[in-house]
C-alpha positions in Angstrom: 82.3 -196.6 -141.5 86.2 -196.7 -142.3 87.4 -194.0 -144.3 88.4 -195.3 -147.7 91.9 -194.2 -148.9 93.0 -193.3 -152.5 95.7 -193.0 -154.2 96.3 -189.5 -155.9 98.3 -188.2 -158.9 99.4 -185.6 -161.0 98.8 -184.3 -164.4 101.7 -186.7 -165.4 100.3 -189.9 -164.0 102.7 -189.9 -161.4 101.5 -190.9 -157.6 101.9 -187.8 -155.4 100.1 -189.2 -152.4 96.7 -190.8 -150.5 93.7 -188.5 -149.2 90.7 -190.1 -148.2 87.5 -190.7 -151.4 85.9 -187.6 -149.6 89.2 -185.2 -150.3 89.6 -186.6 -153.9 85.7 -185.4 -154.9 86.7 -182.0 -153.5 89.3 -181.1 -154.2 89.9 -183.2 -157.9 92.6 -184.7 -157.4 93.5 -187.7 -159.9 92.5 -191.4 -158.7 92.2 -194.7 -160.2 89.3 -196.7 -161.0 88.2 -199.8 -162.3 85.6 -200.0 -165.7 84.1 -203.5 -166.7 82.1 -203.7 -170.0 80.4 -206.3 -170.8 79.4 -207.0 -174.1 77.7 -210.2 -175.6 76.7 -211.5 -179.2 73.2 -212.5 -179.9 71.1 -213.7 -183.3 74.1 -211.9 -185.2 73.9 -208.7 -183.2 76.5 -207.3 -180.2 75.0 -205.7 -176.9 76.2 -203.8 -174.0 75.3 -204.5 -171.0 74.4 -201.3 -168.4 73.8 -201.4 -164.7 71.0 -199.5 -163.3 72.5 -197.8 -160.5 70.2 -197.7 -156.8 67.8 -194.7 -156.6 69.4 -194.7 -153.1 72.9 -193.6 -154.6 74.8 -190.7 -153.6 75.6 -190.0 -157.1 73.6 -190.3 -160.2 70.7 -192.8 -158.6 68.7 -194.0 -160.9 70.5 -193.7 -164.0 72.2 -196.4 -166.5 76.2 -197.0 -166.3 79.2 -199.1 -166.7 78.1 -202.8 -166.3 80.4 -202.9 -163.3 83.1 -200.0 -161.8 84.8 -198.6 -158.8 87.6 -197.1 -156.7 91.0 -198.8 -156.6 92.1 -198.5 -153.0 95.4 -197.4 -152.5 96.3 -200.8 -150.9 94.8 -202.4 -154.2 96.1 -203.7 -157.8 94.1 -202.9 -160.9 93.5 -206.8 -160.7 91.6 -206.5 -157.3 89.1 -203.8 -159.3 87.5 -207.4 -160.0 85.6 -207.1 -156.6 83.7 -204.7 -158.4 82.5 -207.3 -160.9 80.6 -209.8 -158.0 79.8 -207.0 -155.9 77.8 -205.0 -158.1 76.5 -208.1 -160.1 77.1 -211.3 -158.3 78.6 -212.6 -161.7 82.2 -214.6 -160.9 85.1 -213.8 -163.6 88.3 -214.4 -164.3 90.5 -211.6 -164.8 92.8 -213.6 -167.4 89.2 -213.1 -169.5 89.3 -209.6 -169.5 90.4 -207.5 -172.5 92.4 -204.2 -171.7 91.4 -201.0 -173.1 94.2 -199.0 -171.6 93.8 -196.9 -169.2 91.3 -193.1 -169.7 91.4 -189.8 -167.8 88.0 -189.0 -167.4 86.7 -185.7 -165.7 83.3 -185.2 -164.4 82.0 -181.9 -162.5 79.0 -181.1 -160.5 78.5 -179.2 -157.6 80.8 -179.6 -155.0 82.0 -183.0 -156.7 84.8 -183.0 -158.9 85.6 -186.5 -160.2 89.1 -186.5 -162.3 89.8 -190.3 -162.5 92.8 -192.4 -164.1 90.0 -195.4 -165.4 91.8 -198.9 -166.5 89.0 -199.9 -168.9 88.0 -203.5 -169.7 85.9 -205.5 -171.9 84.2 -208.9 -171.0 82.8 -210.7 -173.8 80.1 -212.5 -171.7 78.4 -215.7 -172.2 76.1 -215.1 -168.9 72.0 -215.0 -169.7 70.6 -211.8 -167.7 69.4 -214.7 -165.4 72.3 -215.1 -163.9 72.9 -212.1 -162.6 72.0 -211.1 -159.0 73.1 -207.5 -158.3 74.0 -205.6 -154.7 70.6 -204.4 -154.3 72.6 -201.3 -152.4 74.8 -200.7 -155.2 72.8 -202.1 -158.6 69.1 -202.4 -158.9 69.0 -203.9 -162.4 70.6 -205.0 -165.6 70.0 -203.9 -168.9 71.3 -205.1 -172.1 71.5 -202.7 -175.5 72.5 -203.0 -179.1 75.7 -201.6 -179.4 74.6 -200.0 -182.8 71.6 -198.4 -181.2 73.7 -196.4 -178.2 76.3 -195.3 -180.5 73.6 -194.1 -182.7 71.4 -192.4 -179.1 75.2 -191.1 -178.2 76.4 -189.9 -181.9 73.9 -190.2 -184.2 71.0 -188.4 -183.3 68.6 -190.6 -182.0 66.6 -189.6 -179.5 65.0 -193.2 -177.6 66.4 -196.9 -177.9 65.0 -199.7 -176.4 66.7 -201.5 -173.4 65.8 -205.2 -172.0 66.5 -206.4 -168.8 65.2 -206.6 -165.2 65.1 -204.7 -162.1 64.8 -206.0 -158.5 62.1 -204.5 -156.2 61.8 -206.2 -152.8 63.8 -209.0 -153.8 61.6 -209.5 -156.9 63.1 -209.6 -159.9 60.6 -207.9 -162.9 61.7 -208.3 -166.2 60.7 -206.2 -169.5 61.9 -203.5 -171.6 62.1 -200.0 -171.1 62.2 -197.1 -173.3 65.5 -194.4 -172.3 67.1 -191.2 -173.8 70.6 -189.6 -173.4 69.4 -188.2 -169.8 69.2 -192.0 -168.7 72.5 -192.5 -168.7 75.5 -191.4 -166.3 76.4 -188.1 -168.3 79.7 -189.6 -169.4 82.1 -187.5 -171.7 81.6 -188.2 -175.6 85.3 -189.2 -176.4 85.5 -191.6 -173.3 82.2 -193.3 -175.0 83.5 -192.9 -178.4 86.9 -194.6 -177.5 85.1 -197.5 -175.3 82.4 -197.3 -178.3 85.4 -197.9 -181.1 86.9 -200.6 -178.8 84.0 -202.8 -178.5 83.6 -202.6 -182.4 86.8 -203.7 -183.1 87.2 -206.6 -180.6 83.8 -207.8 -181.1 84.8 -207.5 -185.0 87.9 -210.1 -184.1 85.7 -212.6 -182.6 83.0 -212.5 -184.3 85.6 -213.9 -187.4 
């Protein structure tokens, strides 16, 4: 497999050189990375929607996360993050379609893993029924759609369960339904990078939703 190469930076943002993904986790250096949210409007109500990552991941298997993310290579553009998008979920969008969020250091430590990333956030206002959706059974196992109002309230408001509908894929067979999930379902992202996507998402979905 060819060794993937990142580029890495300072405390300042500013590029300092490439190690290989394996380096970065060890020894935390800064990286980019790619965040796609997508977010959709339905019977007067806005919803996330959340990948359900592969119980064969490396990291975090089995878990809900960002509807599609990734690694910017160092060869790569923010722009070619997109790859991420119809990898993960076999969905085709345009860039000129996303909406910017800036861009979020985000830390995350475990065990021999330290993951200090430089994320360029985006939100996709989708239009695309969970039926179209065909994820990298590899990567993505299912899709799951939420009412924003109910994760910020599981997140921030003390909530203990939601409710989440979607599918997942088992042997190439797609099973639909919805599932019942807590706090410890979800990729243990820090509370202000959920409370600044969270405040994001309310405010542009508040714009079109005019």
């Amino acid at each position: 497999m060819e060794t993937e190469l990142l580029n890495i930076f300072d405390e300042n943002r500013k590029q300092i050189g490439v190690a290989s993904r394996e380096e970065v986790h060890k020894k935390g250096h800064w990286h980019e990375t790619f965040h796609c949210w997508f977010v959709n409007r339905k019977k007067d109500q806005d919803y996330i929607y959340f990948q359900y990552r592969s119980k064969e991941k490396k990291d975090y298997p089995g878990l809900l996360d960002i509807t599609a993310a990734g690694h910017l290579l160092s060869h790569e553009s923010v722009m070619d993050g997109m790859r991420e998008v119809e990898e993960e979920l076999g969905i085709q969008v345009d860039f000129a379609d996303l909406v910017p969020l800036g861009v979020i250091d985000y830390i995350a430590e475990k065990e021999n893993f330290i993951d200090k990333e430089l994320a360029h956030v985006f939100l996709y206002q989708s239009n695309h029924p969970l039926e179209e959706f065909s994820p990298q059974p590899e990567e993505v196992t299912g899709i799951y759609r939420i009412a924003l109002e109910d994760f910020y309230e599981l997140w921030f408001g003390g909530k203990e369960f939601i409710e989440a509908k979607g599918f997942q894929v088992d042997k190439a067979i797609r099973i639909p339904g919805c599932i019942t999930v807590k706090k410890e379902d979800f990729v243990p992202h820090q509370d202000y990078y959920y409370k600044r996507v969270l405040h994001s998402m309310r405010e542009q979905t508040a714009q079109s939703n005019v």
